[in-house]
DRENTOR-926951 format. One record per residue (C-alpha): residue in three letters; chain; z negated, y negated, x negated; residue number from 1. Coordinates in steps of 0.001 Angstrom, whole numbers, plus 500000, padded with zeros to 6 digits. Example, Ala and Ser with C-alpha at 12.3 -4.5 7.8 and 13.67 -1.06 7.14 Angstrom:
BEGIN
+-----+----+--------+--------+--------+-----+
|  aa | ch |     pz |     py |     px |   i |
+-----+----+--------+--------+--------+-----+
| ALA |  A | 492200 | 504500 | 487700 |   1 |
| SER |  A | 492860 | 501060 | 486330 |   2 |
+-----+----+--------+--------+--------+-----+
END
This chain:
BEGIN
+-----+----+--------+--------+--------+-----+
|  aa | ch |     pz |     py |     px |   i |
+-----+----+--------+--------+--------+-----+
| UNK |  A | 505125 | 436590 | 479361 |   1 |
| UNK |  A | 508718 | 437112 | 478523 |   2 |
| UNK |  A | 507324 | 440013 | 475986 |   3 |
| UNK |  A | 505574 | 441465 | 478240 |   4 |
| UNK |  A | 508694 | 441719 | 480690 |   5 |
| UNK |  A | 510969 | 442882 | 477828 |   6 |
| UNK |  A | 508017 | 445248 | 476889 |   7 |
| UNK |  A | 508032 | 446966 | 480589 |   8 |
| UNK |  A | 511879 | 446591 | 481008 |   9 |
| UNK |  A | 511543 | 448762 | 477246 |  10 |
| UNK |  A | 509113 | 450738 | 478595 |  11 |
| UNK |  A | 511135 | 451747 | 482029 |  12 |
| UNK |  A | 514533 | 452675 | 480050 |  13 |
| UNK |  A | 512866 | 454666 | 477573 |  14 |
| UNK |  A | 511152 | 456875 | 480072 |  15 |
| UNK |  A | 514384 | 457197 | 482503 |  16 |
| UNK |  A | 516142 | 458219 | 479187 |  17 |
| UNK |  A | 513888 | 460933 | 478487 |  18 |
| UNK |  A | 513854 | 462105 | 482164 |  19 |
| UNK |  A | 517786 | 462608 | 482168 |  20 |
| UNK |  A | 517443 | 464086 | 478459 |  21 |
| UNK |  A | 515035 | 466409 | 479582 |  22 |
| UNK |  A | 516726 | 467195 | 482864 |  23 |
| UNK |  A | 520452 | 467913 | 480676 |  24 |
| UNK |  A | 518279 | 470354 | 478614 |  25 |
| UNK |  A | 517101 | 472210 | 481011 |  26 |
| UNK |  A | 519239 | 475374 | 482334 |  27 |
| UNK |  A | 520782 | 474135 | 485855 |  28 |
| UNK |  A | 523335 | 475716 | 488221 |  29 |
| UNK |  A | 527523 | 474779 | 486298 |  30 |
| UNK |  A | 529654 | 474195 | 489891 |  31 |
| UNK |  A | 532045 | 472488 | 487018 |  32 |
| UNK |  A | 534430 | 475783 | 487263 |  33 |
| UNK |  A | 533888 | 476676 | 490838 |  34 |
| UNK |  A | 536251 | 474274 | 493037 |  35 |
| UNK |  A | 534699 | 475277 | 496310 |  36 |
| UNK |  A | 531035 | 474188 | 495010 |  37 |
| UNK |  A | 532030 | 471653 | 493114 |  38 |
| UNK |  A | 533306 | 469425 | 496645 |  39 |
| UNK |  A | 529947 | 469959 | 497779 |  40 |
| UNK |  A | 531350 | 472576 | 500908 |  41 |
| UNK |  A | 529451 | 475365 | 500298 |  42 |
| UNK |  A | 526350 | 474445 | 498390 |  43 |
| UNK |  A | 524005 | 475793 | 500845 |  44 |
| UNK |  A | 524898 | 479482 | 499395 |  45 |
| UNK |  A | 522934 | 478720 | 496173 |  46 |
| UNK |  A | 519900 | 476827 | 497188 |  47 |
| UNK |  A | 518054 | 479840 | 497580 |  48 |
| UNK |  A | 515711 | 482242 | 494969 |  49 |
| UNK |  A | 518598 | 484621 | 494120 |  50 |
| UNK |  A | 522349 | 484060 | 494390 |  51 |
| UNK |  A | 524657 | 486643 | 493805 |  52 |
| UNK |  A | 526374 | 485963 | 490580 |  53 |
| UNK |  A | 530431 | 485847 | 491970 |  54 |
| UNK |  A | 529017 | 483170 | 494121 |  55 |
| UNK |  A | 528515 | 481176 | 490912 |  56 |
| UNK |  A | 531548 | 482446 | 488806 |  57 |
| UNK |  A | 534629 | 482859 | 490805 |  58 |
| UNK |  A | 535050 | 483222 | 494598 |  59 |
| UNK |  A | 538410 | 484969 | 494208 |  60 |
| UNK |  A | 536627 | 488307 | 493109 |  61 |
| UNK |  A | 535937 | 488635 | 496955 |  62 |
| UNK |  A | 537983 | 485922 | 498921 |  63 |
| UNK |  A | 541726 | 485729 | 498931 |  64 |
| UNK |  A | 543759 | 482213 | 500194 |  65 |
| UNK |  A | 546200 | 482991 | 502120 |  66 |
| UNK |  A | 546650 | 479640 | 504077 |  67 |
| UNK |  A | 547505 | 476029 | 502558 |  68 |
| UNK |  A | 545444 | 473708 | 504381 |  69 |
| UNK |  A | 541982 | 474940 | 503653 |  70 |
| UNK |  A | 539464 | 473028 | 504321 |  71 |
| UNK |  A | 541468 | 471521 | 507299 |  72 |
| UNK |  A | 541362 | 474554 | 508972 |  73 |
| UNK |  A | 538134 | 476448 | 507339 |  74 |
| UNK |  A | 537567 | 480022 | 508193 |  75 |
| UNK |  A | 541395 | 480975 | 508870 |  76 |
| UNK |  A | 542742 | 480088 | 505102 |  77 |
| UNK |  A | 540811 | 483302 | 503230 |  78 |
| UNK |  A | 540608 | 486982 | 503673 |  79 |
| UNK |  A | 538756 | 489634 | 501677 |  80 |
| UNK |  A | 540293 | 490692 | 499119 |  81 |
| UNK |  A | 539630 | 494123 | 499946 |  82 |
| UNK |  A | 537229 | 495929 | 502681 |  83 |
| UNK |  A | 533439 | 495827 | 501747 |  84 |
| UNK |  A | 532778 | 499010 | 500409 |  85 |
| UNK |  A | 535649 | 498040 | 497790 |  86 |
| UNK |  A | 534398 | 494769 | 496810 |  87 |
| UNK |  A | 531062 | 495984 | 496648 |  88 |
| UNK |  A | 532117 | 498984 | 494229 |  89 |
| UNK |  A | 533926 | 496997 | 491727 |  90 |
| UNK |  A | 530997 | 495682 | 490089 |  91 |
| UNK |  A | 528334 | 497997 | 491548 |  92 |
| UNK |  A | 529180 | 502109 | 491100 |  93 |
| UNK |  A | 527463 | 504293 | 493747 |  94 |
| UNK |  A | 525572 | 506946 | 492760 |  95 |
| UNK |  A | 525317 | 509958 | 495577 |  96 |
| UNK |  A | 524619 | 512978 | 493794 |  97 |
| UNK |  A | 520466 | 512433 | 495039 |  98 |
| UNK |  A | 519384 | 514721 | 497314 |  99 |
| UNK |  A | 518591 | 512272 | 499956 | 100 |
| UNK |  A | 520432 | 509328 | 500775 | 101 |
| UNK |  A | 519843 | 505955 | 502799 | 102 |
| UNK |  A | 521974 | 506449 | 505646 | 103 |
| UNK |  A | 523531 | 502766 | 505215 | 104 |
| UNK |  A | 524199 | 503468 | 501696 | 105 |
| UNK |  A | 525859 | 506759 | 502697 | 106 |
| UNK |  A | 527837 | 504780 | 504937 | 107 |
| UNK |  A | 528720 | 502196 | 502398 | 108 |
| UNK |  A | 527715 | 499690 | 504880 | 109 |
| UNK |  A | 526276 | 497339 | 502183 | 110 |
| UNK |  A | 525807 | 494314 | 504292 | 111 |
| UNK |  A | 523304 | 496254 | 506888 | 112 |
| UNK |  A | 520667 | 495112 | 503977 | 113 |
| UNK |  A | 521951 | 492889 | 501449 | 114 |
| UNK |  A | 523568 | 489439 | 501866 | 115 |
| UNK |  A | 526488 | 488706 | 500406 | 116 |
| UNK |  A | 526327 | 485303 | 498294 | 117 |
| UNK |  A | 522454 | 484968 | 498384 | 118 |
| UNK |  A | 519029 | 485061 | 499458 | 119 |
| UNK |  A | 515535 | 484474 | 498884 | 120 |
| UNK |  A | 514484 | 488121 | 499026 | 121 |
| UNK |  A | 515334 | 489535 | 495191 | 122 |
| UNK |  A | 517992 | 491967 | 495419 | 123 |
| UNK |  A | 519764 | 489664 | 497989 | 124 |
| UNK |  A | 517921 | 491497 | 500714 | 125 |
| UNK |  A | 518228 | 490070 | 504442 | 126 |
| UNK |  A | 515522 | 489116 | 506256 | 127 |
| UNK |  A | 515422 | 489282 | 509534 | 128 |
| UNK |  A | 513223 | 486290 | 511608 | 129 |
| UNK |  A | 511759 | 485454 | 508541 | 130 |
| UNK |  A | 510418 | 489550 | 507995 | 131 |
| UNK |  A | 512189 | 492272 | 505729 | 132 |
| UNK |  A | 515644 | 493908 | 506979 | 133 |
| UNK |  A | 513928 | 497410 | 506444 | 134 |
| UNK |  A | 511871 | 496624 | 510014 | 135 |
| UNK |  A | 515003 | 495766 | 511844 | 136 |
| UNK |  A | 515821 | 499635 | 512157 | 137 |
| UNK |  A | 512205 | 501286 | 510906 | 138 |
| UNK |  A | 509377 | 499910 | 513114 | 139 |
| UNK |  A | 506356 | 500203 | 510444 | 140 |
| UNK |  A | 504103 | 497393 | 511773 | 141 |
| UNK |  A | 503974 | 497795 | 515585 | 142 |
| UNK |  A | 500284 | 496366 | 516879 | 143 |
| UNK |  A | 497905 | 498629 | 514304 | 144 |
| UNK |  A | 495015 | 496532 | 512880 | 145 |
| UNK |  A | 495581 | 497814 | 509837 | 146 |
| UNK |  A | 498529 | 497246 | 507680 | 147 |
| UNK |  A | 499123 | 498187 | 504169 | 148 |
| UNK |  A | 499721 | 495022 | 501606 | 149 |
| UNK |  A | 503051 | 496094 | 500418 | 150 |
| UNK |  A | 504581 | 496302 | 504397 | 151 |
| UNK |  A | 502537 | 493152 | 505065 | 152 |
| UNK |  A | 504438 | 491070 | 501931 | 153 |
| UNK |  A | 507876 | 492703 | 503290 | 154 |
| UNK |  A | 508083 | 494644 | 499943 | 155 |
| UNK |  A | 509257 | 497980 | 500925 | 156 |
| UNK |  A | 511306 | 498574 | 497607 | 157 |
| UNK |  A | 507599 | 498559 | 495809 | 158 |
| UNK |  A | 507143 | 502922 | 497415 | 159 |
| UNK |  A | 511049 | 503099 | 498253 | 160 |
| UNK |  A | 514094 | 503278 | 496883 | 161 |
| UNK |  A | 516974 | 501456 | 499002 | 162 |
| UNK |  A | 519881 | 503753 | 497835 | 163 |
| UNK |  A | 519361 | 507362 | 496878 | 164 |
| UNK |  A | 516235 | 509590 | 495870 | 165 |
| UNK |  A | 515209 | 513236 | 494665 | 166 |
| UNK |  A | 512035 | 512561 | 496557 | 167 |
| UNK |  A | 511929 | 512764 | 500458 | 168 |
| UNK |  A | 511317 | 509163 | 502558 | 169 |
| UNK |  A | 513249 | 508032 | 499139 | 170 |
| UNK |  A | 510010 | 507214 | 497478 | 171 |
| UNK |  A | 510038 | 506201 | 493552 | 172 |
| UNK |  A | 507761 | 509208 | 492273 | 173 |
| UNK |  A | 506224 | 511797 | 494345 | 174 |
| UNK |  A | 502788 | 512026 | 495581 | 175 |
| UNK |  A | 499758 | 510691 | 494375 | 176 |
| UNK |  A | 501126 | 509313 | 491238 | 177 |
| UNK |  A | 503181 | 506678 | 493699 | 178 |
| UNK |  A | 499809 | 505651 | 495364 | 179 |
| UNK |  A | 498294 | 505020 | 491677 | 180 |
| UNK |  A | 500966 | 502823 | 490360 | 181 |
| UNK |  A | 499071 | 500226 | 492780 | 182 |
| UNK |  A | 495437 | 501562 | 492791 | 183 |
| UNK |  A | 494901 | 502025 | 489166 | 184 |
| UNK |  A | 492676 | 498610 | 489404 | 185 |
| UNK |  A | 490183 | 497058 | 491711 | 186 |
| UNK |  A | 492225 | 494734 | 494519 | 187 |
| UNK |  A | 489859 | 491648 | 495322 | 188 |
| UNK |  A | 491556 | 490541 | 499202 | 189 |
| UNK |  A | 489949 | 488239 | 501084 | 190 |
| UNK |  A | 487089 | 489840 | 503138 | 191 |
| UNK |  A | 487193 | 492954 | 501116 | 192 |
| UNK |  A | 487056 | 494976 | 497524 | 193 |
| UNK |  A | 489521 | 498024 | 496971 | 194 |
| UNK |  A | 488693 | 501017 | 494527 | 195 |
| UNK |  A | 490089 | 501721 | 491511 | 196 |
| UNK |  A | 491286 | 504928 | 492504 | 197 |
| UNK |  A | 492597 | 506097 | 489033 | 198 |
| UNK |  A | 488835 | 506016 | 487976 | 199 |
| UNK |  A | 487656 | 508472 | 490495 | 200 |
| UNK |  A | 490858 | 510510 | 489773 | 201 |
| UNK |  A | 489514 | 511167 | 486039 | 202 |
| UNK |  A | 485992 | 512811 | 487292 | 203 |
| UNK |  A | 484778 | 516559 | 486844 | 204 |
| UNK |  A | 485367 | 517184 | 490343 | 205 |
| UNK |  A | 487919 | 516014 | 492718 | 206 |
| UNK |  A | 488352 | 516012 | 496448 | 207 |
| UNK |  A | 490975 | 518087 | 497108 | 208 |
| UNK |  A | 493379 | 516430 | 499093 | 209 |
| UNK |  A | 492901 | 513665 | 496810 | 210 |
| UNK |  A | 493833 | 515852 | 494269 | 211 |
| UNK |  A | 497760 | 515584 | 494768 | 212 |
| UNK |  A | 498355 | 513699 | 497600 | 213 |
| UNK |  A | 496601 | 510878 | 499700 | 214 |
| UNK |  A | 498332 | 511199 | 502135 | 215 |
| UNK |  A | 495823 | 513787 | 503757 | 216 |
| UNK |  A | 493966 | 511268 | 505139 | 217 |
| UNK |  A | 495391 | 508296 | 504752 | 218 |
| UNK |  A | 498499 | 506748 | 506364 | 219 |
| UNK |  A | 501596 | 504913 | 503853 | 220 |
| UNK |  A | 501875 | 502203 | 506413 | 221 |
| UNK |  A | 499719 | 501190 | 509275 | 222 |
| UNK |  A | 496493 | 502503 | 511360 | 223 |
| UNK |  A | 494398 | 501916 | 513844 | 224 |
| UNK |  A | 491356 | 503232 | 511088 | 225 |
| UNK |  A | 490078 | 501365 | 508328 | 226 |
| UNK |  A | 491705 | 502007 | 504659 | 227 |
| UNK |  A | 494571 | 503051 | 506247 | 228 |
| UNK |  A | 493149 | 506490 | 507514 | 229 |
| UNK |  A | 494558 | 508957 | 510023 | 230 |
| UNK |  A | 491529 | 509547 | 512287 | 231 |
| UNK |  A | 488131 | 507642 | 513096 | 232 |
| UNK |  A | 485853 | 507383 | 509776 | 233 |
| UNK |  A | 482742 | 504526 | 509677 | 234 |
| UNK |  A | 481741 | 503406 | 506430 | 235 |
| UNK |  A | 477903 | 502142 | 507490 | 236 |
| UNK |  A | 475277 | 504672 | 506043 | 237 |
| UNK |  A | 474324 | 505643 | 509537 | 238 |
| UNK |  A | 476417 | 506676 | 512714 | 239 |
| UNK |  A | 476032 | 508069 | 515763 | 240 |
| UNK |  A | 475215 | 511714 | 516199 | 241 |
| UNK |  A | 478083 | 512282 | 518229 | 242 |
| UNK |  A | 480996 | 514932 | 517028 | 243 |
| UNK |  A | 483675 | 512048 | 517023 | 244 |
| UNK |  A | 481857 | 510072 | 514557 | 245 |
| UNK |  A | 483140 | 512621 | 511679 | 246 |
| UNK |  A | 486556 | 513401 | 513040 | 247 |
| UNK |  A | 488306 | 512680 | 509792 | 248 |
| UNK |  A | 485805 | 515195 | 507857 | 249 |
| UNK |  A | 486246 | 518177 | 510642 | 250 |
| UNK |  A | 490242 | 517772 | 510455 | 251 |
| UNK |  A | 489859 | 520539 | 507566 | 252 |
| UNK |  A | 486054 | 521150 | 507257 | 253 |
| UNK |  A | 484798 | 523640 | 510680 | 254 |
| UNK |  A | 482366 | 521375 | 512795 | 255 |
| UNK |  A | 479800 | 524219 | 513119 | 256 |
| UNK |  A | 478923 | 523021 | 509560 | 257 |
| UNK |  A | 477356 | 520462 | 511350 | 258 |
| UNK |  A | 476917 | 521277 | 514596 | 259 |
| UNK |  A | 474803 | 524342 | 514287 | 260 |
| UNK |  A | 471161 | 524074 | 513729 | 261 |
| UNK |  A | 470640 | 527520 | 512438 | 262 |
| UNK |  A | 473476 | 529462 | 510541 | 263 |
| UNK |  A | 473903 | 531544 | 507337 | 264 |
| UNK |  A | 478294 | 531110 | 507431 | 265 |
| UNK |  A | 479318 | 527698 | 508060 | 266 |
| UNK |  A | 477461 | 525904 | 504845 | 267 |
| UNK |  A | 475148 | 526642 | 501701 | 268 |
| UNK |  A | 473584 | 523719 | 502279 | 269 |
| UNK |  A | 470746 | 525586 | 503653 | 270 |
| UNK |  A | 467013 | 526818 | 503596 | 271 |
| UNK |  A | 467369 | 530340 | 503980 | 272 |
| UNK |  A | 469646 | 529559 | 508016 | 273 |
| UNK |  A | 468376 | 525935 | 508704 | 274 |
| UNK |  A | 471155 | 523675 | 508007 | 275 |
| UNK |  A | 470642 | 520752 | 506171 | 276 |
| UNK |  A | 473667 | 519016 | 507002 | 277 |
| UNK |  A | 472975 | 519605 | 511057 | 278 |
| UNK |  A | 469319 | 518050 | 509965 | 279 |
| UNK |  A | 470292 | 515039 | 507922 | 280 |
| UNK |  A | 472856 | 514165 | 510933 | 281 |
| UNK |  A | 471439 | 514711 | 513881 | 282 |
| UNK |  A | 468669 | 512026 | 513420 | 283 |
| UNK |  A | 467955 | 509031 | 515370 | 284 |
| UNK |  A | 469780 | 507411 | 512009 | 285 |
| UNK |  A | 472804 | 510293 | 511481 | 286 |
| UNK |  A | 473017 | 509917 | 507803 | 287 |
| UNK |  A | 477121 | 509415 | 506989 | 288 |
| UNK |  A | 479070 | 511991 | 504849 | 289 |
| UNK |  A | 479630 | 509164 | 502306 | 290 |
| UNK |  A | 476277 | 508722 | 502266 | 291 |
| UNK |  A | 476044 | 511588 | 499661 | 292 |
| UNK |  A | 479364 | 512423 | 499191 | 293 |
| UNK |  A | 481871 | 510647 | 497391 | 294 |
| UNK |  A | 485256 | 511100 | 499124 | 295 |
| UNK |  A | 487888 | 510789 | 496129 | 296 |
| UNK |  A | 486475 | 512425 | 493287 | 297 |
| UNK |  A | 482610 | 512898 | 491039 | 298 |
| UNK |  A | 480748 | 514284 | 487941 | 299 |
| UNK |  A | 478684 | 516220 | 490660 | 300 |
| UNK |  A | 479253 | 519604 | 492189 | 301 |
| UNK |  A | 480119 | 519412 | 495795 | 302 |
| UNK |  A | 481345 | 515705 | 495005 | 303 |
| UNK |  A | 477422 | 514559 | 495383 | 304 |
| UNK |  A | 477032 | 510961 | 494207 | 305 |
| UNK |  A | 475104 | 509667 | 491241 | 306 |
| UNK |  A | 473594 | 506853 | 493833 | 307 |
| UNK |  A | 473538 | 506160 | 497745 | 308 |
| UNK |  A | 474141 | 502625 | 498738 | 309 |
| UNK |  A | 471713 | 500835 | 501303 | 310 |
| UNK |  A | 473167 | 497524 | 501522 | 311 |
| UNK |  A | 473434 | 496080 | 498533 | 312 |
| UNK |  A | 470824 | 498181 | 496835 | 313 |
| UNK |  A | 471723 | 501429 | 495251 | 314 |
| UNK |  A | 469329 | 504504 | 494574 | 315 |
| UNK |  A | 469866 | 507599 | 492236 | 316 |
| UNK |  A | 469960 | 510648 | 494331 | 317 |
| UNK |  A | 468962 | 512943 | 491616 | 318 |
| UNK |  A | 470534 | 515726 | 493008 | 319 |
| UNK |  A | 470091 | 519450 | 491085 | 320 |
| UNK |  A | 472417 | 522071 | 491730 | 321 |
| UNK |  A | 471256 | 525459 | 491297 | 322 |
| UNK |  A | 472354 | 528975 | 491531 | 323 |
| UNK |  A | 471143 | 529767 | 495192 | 324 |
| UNK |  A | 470062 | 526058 | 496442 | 325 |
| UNK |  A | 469144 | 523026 | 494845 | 326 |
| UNK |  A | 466971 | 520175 | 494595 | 327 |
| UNK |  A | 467486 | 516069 | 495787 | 328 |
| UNK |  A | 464926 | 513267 | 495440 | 329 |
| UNK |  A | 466466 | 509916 | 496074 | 330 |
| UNK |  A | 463909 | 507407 | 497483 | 331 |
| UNK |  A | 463894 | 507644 | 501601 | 332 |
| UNK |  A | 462023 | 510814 | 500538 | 333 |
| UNK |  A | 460243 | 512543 | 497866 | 334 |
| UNK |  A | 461789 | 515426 | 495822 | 335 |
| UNK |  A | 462632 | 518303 | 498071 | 336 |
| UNK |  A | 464080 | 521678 | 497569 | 337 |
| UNK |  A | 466507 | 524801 | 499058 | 338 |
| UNK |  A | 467456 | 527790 | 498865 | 339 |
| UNK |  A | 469602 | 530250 | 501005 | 340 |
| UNK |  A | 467635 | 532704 | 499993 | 341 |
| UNK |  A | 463894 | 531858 | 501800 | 342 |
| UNK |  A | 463240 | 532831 | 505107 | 343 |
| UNK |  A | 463907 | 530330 | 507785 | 344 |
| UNK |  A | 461951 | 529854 | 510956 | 345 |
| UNK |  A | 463495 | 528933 | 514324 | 346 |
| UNK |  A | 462190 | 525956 | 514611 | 347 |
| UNK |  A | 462698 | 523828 | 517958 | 348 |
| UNK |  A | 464801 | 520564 | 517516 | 349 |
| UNK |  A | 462502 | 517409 | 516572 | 350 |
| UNK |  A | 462226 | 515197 | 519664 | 351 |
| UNK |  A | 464489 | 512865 | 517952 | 352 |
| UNK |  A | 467471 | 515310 | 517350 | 353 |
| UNK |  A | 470732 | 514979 | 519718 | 354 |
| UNK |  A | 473130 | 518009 | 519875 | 355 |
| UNK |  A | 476355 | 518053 | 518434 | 356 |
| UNK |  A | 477235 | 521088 | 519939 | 357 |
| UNK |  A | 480738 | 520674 | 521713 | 358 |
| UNK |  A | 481055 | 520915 | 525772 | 359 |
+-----+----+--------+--------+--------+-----+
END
């Protein structure tokens, strides 16, 4: 029995030993050479992420004592050793020869973003109830469903640059190369799957506002429109045949492409002056642009897909493009034909066509 004791008493020591050994080797905060850590007064500034290194080294870089009974009297005993812009400076040079310039950085007004000792933000950025500083003066969230991950996670430095930039809306790198730095890989969320854009980026045949800049059609921040887009578009193979249901498309394609039955202007995607488009849309089922299309970029002229997606089946389209028409045969029908070339009767509408036409 008295082994056993001895044995757990052994047993005990050893493994307290080896905790403190391991806890001395690892690298923890030295308040050894800073007096007002080290008496325990101000050791809320460094339990947090990031702590500004003077809060760690020496005080006196930014805090003079001018008084003799500190901490009887706290707050009255130090000043600033010099305003903010000058304390801020002596470690940290500004740069302001950009051509645009954050207007509290042009001010020097360093503590409108950044705290002073330390924070759990990197960079020693505010927050402000618990949400970035940047939203305190640039309302980006407001009451849109949809919000882009970056302003979501409070990580506005991920597009912009807090300081200075060459680049208007002081963005890192212009255009779509900014957008790509995120969407050159698949993002798994939680209800939903995001494109690798860069992939469609590197086809025959790009979309051309995706081209150099997404912004076209989509919003940096928030929208009322899924994937961030700046007007109305549904992603379900089928929509109603009403005009608002391809708002996004008609912002720079003319709507007579598909509201016009008949016409030998508006689209080649005819037989002889029957419109195809009008005809695939204006169906009890309106077949959706992305139905066919693909939006960002494709090996197919016109930006045709390889497949259509019902669900989760796919289907090769088999599309043909020749000189004057071309040639489809996907499976809701067998292979058909066109050309703009072959004479076109005026045919009523089918009994299950609504009119697109605008009032």
């Amino acid at each position: 029995m008295k082994k056993i004791i001895i044995l757990i008493i052994f047993t005990l020591t050893s493994s307290f030993l080896l905790s403190e050994m391991k806890f001395s080797n690892q690298k923890k905060l030295d308040i050894t050479k800073n007096s007002c850590l080290a008496k325990g007064c101000h050791l809320d500034l460094v339990k947090v992420k990031y702590v500004h290194a003077t809060t760690i080294e020496d005080c006196s870089c930014c805090h003079t004592l001018v008084g003799t009974d500190h901490p009887a009297k706290p707050g009255n005993e130090y000043i600033l050793a010099s305003n903010i812009t000058g304390l801020c400076e002596n470690c940290h040079k500004s740069k302001e020869e950009a051509e645009h310039i954050h207007v509290p950085y042009e001010g020097k007004n360093c503590l409108a973003c950044h705290a002073a000792h330390s924070s759990n933000q990197n960079h020693l950025m505010k927050l402000v109830n618990g949400k970035s500083v940047c939203i305190s003066c640039h309302d980006v969230i407001g009451h849109d469903t949809i919000i882009h991950g970056p302003v979501v996670q409070g990580d506005c430095t991920a597009c912009h640059l807090g300081h200075s930039s060459d680049i208007d809306k002081l963005l890192i790198v212009e255009g779509k190369k900014l957008c790509l730095t995120c969407h050159s890989k698949t993002i798994k969320t939680k209800d939903k799957e995001i494109l690798n854009i860069a992939e469609k980026m590197k086809k025959i045949f790009i979309h051309p506002p995706a081209k150099t800049r997404c912004n076209g059609c989509h919003l940096a921040h928030k929208s009322k429109n899924n994937a961030l887009l700046k007007d109305k578009f549904i992603r379900t193979n089928y929509v109603n045949t009403v005009l608002e249901s391809f708002y996004l498309c008609i912002k720079c394609h003319q709507d007579e492409f598909i509201t016009e039955e008949f016409t030998s202007l508006f689209t080649n995607f005819r037989n002889g002056t029957k419109n195809l488009h009008y005809l695939h849309i204006t169906k009890k089922k309106g077949r959706n642009c992305n139905l066919c299309h693909d939006v960002h970029g494709s090996n197919n002229k016109r930006l045709i897909n390889d497949q259509a997606k019902y669900g989760d089946w796919s289907f090769n389209l088999n599309f043909v493009k020749e000189s004057n028409g071309g040639s489809c045969t996907p499976a809701c029908h067998k292979k058909l034909s066109y050309s703009q070339d072959s004479i076109a009767t005026s045919e009523p509408p089918r009994k299950d066509t609504v009119s697109l036409k605008k009032k």
